[in-house]
C-alpha positions in Angstrom: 11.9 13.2 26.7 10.4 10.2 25.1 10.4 7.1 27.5 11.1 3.8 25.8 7.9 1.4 25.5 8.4 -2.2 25.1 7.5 -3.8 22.4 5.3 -6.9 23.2 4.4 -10.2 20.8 0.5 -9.8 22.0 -1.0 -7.4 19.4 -4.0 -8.2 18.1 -3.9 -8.4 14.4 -6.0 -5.3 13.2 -7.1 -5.2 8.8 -6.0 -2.0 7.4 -7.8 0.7 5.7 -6.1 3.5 6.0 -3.4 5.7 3.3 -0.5 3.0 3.9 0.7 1.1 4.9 -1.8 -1.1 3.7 -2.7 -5.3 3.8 0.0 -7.6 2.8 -0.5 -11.0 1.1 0.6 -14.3 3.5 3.4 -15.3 1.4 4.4 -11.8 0.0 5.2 -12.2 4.2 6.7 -15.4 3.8 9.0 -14.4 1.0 11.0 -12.1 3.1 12.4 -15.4 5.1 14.4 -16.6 3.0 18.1 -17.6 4.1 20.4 -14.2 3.6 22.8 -14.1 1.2 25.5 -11.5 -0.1 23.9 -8.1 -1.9 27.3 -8.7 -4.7 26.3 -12.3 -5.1 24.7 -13.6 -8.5 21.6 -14.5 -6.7 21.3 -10.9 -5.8 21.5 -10.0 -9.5 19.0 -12.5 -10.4 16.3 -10.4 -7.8 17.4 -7.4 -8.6 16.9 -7.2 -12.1 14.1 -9.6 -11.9 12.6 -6.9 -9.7 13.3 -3.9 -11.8 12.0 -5.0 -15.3 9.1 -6.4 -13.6 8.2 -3.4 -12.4 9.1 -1.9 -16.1 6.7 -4.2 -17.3 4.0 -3.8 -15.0 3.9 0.3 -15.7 4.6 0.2 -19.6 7.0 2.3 -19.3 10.6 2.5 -22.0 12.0 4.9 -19.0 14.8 3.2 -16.6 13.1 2.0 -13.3 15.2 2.6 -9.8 14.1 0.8 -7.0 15.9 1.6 -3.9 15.7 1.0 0.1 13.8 3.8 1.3 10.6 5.9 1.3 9.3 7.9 -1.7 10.4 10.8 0.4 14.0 9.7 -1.1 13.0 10.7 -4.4 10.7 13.7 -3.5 13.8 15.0 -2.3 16.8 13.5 -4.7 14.8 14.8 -7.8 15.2 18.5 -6.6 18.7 17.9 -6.1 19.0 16.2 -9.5 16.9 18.3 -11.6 16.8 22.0 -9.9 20.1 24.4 -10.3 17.4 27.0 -8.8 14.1 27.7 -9.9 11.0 25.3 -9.2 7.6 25.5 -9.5 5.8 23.0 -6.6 2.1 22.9 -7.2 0.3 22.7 -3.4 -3.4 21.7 -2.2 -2.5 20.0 0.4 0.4 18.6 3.1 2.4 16.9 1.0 2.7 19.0 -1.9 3.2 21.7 0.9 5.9 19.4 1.9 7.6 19.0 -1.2 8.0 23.0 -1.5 8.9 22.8 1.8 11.6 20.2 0.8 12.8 22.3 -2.1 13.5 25.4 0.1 15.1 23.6 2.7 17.7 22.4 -0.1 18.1 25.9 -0.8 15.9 25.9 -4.0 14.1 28.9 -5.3 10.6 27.9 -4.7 7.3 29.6 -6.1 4.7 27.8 -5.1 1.1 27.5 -7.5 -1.6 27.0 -4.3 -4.8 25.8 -4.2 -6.9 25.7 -1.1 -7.1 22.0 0.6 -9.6 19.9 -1.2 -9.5 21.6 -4.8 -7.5 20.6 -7.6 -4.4 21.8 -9.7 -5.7 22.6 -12.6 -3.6 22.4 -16.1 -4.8 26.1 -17.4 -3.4 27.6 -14.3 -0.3 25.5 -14.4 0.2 27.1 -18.6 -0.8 30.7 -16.9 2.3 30.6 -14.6 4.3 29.4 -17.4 3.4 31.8 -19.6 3.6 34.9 -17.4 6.1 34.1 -15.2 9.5 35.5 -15.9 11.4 33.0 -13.8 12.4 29.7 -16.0 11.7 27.3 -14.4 13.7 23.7 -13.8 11.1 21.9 -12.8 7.6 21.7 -12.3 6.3 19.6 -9.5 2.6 18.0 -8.7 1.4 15.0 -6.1 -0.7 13.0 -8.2 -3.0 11.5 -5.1 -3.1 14.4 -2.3 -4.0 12.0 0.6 -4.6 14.6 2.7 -7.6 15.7 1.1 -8.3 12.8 -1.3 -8.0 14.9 -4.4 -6.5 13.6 -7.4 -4.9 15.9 -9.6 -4.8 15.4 -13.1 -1.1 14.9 -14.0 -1.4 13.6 -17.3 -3.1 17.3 -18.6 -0.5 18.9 -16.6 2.5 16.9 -18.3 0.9 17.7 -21.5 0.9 21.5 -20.9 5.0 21.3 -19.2 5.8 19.2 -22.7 5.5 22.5 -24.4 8.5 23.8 -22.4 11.5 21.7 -22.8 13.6 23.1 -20.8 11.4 22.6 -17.4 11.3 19.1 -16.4 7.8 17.4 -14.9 8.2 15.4 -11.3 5.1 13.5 -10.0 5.0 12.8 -6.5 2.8 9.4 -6.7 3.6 7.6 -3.3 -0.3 6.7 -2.5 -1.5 6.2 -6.2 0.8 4.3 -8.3 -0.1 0.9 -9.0 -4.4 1.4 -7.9 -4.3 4.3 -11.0 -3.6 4.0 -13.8 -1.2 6.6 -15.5 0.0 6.3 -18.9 4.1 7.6 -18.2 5.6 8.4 -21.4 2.6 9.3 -23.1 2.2 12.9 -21.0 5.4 13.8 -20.2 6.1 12.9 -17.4 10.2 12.9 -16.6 10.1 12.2 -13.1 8.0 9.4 -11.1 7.9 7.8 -7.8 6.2 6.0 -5.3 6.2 4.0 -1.9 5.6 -0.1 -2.2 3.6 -0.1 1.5 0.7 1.9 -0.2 -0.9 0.5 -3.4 2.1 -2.0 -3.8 0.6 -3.4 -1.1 4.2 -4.5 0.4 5.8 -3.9 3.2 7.1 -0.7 3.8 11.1 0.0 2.8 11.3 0.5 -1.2 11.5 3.5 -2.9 10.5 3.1 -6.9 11.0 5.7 -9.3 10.6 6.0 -13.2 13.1 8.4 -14.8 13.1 9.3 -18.3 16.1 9.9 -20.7 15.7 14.0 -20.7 16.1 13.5 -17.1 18.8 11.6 -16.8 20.5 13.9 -19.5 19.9 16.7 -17.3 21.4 15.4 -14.5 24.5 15.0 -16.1 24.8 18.7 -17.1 24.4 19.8 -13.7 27.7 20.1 -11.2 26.0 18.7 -8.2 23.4 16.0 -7.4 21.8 13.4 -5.4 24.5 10.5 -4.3 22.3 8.0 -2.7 19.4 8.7 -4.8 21.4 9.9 -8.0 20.2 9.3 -11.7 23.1 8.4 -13.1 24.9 6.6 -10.1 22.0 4.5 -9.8 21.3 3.9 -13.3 24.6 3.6 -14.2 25.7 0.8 -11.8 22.4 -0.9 -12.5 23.9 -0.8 -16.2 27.2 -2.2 -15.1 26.1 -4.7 -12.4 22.5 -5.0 -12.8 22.8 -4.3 -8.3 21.9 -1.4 -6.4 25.0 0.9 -5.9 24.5 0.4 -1.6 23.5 -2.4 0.5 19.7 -2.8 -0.2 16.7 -4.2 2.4 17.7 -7.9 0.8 14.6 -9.4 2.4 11.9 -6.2 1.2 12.8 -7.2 -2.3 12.5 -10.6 -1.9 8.8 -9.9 -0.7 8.2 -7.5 -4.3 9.6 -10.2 -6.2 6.7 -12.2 -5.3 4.3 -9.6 -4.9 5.1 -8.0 -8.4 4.4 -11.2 -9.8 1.2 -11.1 -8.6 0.3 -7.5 -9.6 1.4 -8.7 -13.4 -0.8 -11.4 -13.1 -3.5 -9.4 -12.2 -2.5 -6.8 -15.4 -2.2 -3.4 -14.6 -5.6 -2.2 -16.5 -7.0 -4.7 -13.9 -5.9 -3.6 -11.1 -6.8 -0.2 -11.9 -10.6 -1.1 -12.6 -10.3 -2.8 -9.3 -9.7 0.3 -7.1 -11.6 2.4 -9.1 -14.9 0.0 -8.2 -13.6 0.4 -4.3 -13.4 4.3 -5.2 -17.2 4.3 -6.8 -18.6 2.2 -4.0 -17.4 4.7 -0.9 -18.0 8.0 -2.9 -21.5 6.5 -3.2 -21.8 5.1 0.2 -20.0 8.7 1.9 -22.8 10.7 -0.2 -25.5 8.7 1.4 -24.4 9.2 4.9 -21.8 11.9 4.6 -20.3 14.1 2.0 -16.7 13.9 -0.1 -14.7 16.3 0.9 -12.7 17.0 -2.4 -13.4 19.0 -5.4 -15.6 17.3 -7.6 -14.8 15.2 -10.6 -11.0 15.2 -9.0 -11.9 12.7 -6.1 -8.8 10.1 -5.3 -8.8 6.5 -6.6 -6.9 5.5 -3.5 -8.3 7.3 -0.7 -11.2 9.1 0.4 -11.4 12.2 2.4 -15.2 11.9 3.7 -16.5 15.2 5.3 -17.8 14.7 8.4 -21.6 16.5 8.1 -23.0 14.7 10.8 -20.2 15.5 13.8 -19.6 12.0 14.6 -16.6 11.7 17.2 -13.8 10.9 14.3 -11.6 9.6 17.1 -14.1 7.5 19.5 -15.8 5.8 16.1 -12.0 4.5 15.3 -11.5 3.9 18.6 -15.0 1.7 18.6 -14.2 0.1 15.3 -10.6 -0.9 15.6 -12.2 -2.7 18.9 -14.8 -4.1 18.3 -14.1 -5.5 14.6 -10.8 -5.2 14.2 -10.3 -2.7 11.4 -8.1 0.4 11.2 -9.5 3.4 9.1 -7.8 6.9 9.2 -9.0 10.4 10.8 -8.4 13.3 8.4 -4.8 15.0 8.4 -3.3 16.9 11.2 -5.2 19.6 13.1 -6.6 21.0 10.5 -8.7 18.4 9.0 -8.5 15.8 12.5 -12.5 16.0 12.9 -13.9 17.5 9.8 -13.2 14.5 8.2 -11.9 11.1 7.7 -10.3 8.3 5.7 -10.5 5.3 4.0 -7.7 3.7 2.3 -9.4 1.6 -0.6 -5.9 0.3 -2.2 -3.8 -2.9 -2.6 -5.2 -6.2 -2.0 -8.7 -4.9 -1.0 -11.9 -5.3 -3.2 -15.3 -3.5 -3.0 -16.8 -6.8 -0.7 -14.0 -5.7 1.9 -14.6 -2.0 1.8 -18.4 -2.7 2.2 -17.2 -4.7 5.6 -15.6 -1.3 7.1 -18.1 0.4 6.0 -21.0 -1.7 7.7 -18.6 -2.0 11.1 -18.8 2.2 10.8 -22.5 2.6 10.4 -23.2 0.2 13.5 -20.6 2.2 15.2 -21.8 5.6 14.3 -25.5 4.3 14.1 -25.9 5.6 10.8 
């Protein structure tokens, strides 16, 4: 049984650079103290919307934006139940695309599952082949655009391109570690499903759920005689319509901090931001191939986070250990038992720039004595 252990107001303050959550700007911090107020009060129109068109704006997107109180893992799970009367298609190479299938069975889905060993890529032509040959139709067709895991990326837009071709099957992106440090163009591949996490390259605190839903989904939803009913298409979108509010009491104070923090992400510009993290991606591929190896396929590495093989058997866990003591910084072993020691992480998302990453990855190097 799991004893209780205080929490104390002594912790030393540690920069992040691991898969999320991730640094937070000072008065993204600050905005979340404002005075409370009432979630059916005008002012909570004024963020809400504010928030949600923002956001709109930000990804270029015509599709309907929900943002909701929650974890991507919402949506992963609310876009089976909204778009799946039985058959699904869930695209793994890695944990949480296995999750997703794992999600879809556990709602009593029909699941067939496209795998690819850990550290390779989907790829579209196999995606067409199961299509093709397959007699099942399939509702939908799922793929994680950023496998954390491993640090592959997987090419959704090619993917969407290839599910356009079948109308009837519907395209859901798990995106929770990408969206908003790579750049996707949404309506331009197909894409009818969306949806991410704001405490990864938000870089917010954790609690919202976003999600971008096209029309065909929505319409879709409505044909079907059961669905999501916190995370639902049409109730969400629909009261949104009505009273431009979330249909349940929302994190009041989360949304306060992305009203400020998606401000400054549209400052910034989106094709910005995404030439940003794809510097921080070039300069630890580079600096991971000097001392180490990349452990994804190649050509399909992550824009976000990257899954460095460990070639030389350092101790993963003693050189985090060392570096979170002795500078400070937080980087992230590789995922579960199977990848613990073989390799590790480095978040290079949200607020960071390519003169931060280099400071992590000095503070390793005089660790590891590289």
């Amino acid at each position: 049984m799991t004893e209780k252990r205080e929490y104390r107001d002594d912790y030393p303050d540690k920069t992040l650079y691991i898969p999320g959550p991730t640094e937070v700007r000072e008065d993204v911090i600050e905005a979340m103290c404002e005075p409370m107020f009432g979630h059916r009060m005008d002012r909570m129109t004024d963020l809400y919307t504010t928030i949600v068109e923002d956001t709109r704006e930000f990804l270029g997107t015509d599709s309907d934006v929900i943002v909701l109180t929650g974890s991507g893992t919402e949506f992963m799970e609310s876009s089976i139940l909204n778009l799946v009367d039985e058959n699904v298609l869930v695209t793994t190479c890695g944990s949480f695309s296995e999750r997703q299938a794992n999600v879809a069975e556990r709602l009593g889905k029909t699941v067939d599952t496209l795998e690819y060993e850990w550290g390779q890529a989907v790829k579209p032509e196999d995606v067409r082949e199961a299509l093709e040959e397959s007699e099942t139709e399939y509702d939908v067709v799922t793929c994680v655009m950023n496998e954390s895991s491993t640090g592959v990326r997987n090419p959704v837009e090619e993917i969407g391109d290839v599910v356009a071709e079948y109308p009837d099957t519907y395209f859901v992106v798990d995106a929770v570690s990408s969206l908003g440090g790579d750049y996707v163009d949404i309506d331009e591949h197909g894409i009818d499903v969306i949806f991410t996490s704001v405490q990864k390259a938000f870089a917010m605190p954790p609690g919202l759920a976003v999600c971008v839903v096209s029309d065909d989904a929505y319409e879709r939803e409505l044909e079907k005689e059961s669905a999501s009913w916190y995370g639902g298409f049409q109730r969400t979108l629909d009261y949104y319509d009505r009273k431009g509010q979330t249909h349940s009491t929302p994190a009041i104070p989360v949304m306060l901090a992305y009203r400020k923090q998606m401000k400054h992400m549209l400052e910034e510009s989106h094709d910005a931001r995404d030439r940003r993290h794809r510097e921080m991606a070039e300069y630890t591929r580079e600096w991971a191939r000097e001392h180490f190896d990349m452990f994804p396929e190649e050509g399909y590495e992550s824009q976000t986070v990257s899954c460095i093989e460990n070639t030389q058997g350092i101790d993963v866990a003693e050189t985090i250990d060392a570096v979170s003591e002795e500078y400070d910084m937080v980087f992230s072993n590789g995922y579960g038992s199977v990848l613990g020691e073989e390799t590790f992480r480095i978040g290079h998302m949200g607020e960071h720039d390519v003169e931060s990453i280099k400071a992590l990855t000095d503070a390793i190097e005089d660790v590891a004595g590289l």
